[in-house]
LUMGUTI-47964 format. One record per residue (C-alpha): residue in one letter; y negated, x negated, z. Coordinates in steps of 0.5 Angstrom, whole numbers, plus 500, padded with zeros to 3 digits. Each point is the difference from the previous one (the first is absolute). Layout:
! residues N
AYXZ/...
! end
This chain:
! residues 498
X554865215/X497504494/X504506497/X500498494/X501493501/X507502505/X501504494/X502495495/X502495505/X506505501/X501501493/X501492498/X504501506/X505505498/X500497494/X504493502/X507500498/X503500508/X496507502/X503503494/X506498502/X500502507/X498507497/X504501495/X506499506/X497503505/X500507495/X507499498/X503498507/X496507503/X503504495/X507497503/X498502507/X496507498/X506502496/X505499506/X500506504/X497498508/X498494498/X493500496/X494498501/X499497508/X507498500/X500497494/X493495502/X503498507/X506498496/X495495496/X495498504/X503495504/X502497492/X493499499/X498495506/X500494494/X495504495/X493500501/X497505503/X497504493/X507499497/X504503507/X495506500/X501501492/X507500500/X500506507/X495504497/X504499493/X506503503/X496506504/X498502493/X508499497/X504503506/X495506500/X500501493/X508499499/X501504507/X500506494/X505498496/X506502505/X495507501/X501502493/X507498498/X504502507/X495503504/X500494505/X492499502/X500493500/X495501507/X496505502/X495498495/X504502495/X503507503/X496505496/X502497494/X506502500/X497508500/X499499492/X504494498/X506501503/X500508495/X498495495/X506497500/X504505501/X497503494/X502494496/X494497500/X500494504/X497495495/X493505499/X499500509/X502493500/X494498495/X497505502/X500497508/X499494498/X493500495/X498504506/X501496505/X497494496/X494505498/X499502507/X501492503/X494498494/X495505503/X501499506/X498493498/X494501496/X497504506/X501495505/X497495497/X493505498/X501503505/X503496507/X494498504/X499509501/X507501500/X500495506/X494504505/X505507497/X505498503/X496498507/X498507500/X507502501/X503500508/X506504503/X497507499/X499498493/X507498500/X503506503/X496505495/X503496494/X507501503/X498507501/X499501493/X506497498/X504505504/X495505498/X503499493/X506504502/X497506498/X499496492/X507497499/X504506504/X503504494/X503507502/X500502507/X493497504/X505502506/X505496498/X495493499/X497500506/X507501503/X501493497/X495498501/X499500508/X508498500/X498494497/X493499505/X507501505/X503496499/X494495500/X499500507/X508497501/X499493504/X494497505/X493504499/X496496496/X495500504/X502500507/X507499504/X503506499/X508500497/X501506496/X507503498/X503492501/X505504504/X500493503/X502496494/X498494500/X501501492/X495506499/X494497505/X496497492/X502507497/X503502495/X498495494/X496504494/X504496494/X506502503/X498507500/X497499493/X507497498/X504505503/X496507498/X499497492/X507495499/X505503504/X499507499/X499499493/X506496500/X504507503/X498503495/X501495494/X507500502/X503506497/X497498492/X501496495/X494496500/X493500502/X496503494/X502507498/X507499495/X496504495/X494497499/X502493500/X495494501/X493501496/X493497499/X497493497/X494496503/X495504495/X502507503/X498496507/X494498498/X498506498/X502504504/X496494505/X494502498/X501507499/X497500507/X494495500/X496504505/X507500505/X501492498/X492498503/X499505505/X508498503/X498493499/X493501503/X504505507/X504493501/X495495500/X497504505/X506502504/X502493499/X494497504/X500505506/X504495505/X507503502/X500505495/X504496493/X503504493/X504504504/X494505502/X497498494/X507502496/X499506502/X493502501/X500498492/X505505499/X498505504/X493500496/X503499493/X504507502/X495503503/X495498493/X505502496/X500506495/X508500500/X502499507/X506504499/X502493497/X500495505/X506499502/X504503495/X499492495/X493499499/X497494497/X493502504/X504500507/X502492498/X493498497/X497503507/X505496505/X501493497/X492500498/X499500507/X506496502/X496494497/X493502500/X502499508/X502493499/X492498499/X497505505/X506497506/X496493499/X493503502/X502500507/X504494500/X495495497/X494502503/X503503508/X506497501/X503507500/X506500496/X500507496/X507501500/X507496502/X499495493/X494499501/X502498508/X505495497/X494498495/X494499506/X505496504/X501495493/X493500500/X499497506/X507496500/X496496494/X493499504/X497506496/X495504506/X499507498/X493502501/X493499496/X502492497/X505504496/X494504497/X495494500/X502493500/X507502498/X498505495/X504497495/X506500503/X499507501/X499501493/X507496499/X503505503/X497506497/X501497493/X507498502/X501508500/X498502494/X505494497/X506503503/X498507498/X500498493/X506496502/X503507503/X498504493/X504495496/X506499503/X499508501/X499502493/X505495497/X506498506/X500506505/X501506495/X507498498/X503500508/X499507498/X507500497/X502501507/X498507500/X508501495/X504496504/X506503504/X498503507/X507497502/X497493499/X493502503/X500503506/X505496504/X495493497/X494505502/X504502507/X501493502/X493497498/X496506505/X506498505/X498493500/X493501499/X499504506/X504494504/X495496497/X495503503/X500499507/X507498501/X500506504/X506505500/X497505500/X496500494/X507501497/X501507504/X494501498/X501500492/X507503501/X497506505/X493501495/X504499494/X504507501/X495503503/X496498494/X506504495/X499506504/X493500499/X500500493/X505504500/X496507503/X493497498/X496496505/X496495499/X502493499/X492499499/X498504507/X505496504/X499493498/X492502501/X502501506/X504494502/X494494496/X494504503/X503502507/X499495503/X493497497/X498507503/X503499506/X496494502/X493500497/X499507504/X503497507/X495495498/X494504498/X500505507/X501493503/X494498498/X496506500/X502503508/X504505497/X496503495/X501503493/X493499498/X501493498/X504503494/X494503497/X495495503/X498496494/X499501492/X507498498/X504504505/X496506498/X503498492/X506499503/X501507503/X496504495/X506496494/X505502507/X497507499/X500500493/X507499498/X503504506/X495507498/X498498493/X506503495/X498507505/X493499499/X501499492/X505506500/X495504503/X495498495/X503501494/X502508503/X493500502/X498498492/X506504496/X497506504/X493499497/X502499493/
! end
């Protein structure tokens, strides 16, 4: 089928009444799911999808894909106001937005969140449609050294987003690679620090961890002030100062939503590496590093542009592989085919149209979310001066009831309970959240792409450095790790010129 044919095929489609209202639905029901700490995205879709056996299948696909883009979307809202990250998508949102909040200005970081994540989720269409037929042998290129390396440059962030003590982040962060390996090896039957409990054999779930470092330490904290935002600032901030503040940091938006499209469309990586990669490079790029993690705007523009923009880029892999991109689009390739939906070349030629559908179907939900956003969720900002002595014992009791959802495994509550104080106290002598977190997501990533990677190759690291894309992977790894010395080193080298 012809491009332009399928395209406007798709429109009249989208068009129809039932479509969007199947959009709109599936926008609102995942900003529900996004904004319940431990349930989001995945969990959310594989609560629908047996609902959607008497729709037809574009309709199905629409309404999942519409609640992939509002749970990742609303996942930020929790972030922001309570320091509770929705998922592990929304984690590094809380660096900034949550110091926003605690300034007052909670309405500006969730306008700001919410005209980023609608940019970031546009962008990310627009290239898909002009650019997918290339995106596709892109993401061909990409094997398990290439994943391995990716998950190195995530971790090599360490050294961008530590502040202080550099000692005191990579301590964090190889806690968090630790506390990775608990459970079955991902790759060969070797049990790993289980202590014979059957409990401990899937490891320790990262939503949990994420639920215990960010909720129920901060909840720690919390308990002995009055509310959550500081008593002398008050709630501050309009929609107008949001947007301004929003394009403030054009090239921030665009290159985080261009870093999470890209991610996005790497098999098994998902806005949780892209979340921090993008905040990472805004970090690194940044004239007033110093900022970030104090409360600034530019930290929310460069977490929630990728969150969305990785929507898109999930479903390059799904569509044309059959290779999920992350846990939704898992639950979303399992839609396809429960409705007769084959992935492969007929989505990108007799199917074309559909196609089209589902990437427009995006771009509708965007603008959805920058509605609601803009007009509904600033005023959820209110929560920020309501007393602790109703906040913490309600957020206490959703994480507790989060971590039981997600596997019914008891010992995702230990694990909120245990990493909550430890959280605390890490805060409280200055080691990095960021670091340990890094750690926990990418660990494992890491972990099984290199035992695949040596498998492959007989044992040799060459294989790492064997083709132009590992090269660019490593030079990026060497870059971040060596870069700021080098740069210190240059600018010593030119003062003493002058």
């Amino acid at each position: 089928m012809p491009p332009l044919e399928a395209l406007q095929q798709a429109v009249q489609l989208l068009l129809t009444g039932q479509i969007l209202f199947w959009i709109v639905t599936g926008v609102l029901l995942g900003m529900v799911f996004g904004a319940l700490p431990g349930i989001g995205s995945t969990l959310g879709m594989a609560i629908v999808l047996p609902l959607t056996i008497p729709l037809d299948g574009v309709s199905a696909i629409i309404l999942l894909i519409s609640i992939y883009s509002g749970a990742m979307y609303a996942g930020s809202i929790p972030s922001i106001l309570v320091n509770v990250p929705g998922s592990s998508a929304d984690a590094a949102t809380t660096f900034d937005g949550y110091p926003l909040a605690r300034k007052g200005k909670a309405i500006n970081a969730l306008v700001v969140s919410a005209v980023s994540s609608a940019i970031g989720g546009i962008v990310a269409v627009v290239i898909l449609l002009l650019l997918s037929p290339l995106m596709i042998e892109l993401v061909l290129l990409f094997g398990s050294p290439q994943y391995f390396l990716m998950a190195i440059l995530g971790l090599a962030m360490i050294t961008v987003v530590t502040k202080g003590s550099i000692v005191k982040g990579l301590t964090a962060g190889a806690f968090g690679l630790l506390l990775a390996t608990i459970g079955i090896a991902p790759t060969v039957p070797v049990q790993r620090y289980t202590f014979g409990m059957l409990s401990l054999y899937d490891g320790l779930d990262f939503v949990a961890v994420l639920i215990g470092l960010f909720a129920i330490a901060e909840m720690i904290r919390l308990a002995g002030e009055e509310q959550i935002a500081d008593t002398e600032v008050g709630l501050q901030g309009t929609v107008r100062e949001g947007l301004q503040a929003t394009f403030s940091y054009p090239v921030t938006l665009l290159k985080s939503a261009l870093i999470g499209l890209f991610i996005g469309a790497v098999p098994g990586s998902g806005a949780a590496i892209s979340n921090f990669i993008s905040y990472g490079e805004a970090m690194r790029s940044s004239s007033t590093p110093e900022k970030f993690g104090e409360g600034t705007e530019e930290g929310v523009v460069a977490t929630d542009a990728a969150n969305n923009a990785t929507v898109g880029g999930s479903l390059i892999p799904t569509l044309s592989f059959g290779i999920p991109g992350s846990g939704s689009t898992a639950v979303l390739l399992g839609g396809l085919i429960m409705h007769g939906l084959r992935p492969g070349p007929d989505l990108f030629t007799t199917q074309l149209d559909i196609t089209y559908s589902i990437f427009l179907s995006i771009f509708i939900a965007n603008v959805i979310i920058l509605g609601l956003g803009l007009f509904v969720t600033p005023r959820t900002g209110y929560l920020t001066v309501i007393d602790t002595d109703y906040i913490v014992p309600v957020i206490v009791v959703l994480a507790t009831l989060g971590a039981i959802a997600l596997r019914a495994n008891w010992i995702d509550v230990w694990t909120i309970v245990v990493l909550g104080t430890l959280g605390y106290f890490m805060k409280k002598y200055n080691y990095s959240i960021i670091a340990f977190v890094l750690g926990v997501i990418l660990g494992p990533i890491a972990e099984e792409n290199l035992y695949r990677s040596l498998r492959l190759s007989g044992g040799s690291f060459e294989i790492f450095v064997s083709n132009p894309l590992s090269l660019a992977l490593v030079l990026g790894i060497v870059l971040i790790l060596f870069g700021p010395f080098l740069k210190a080193k240059l600018v010593k080298l030119r003062t003493q010129v002058l």
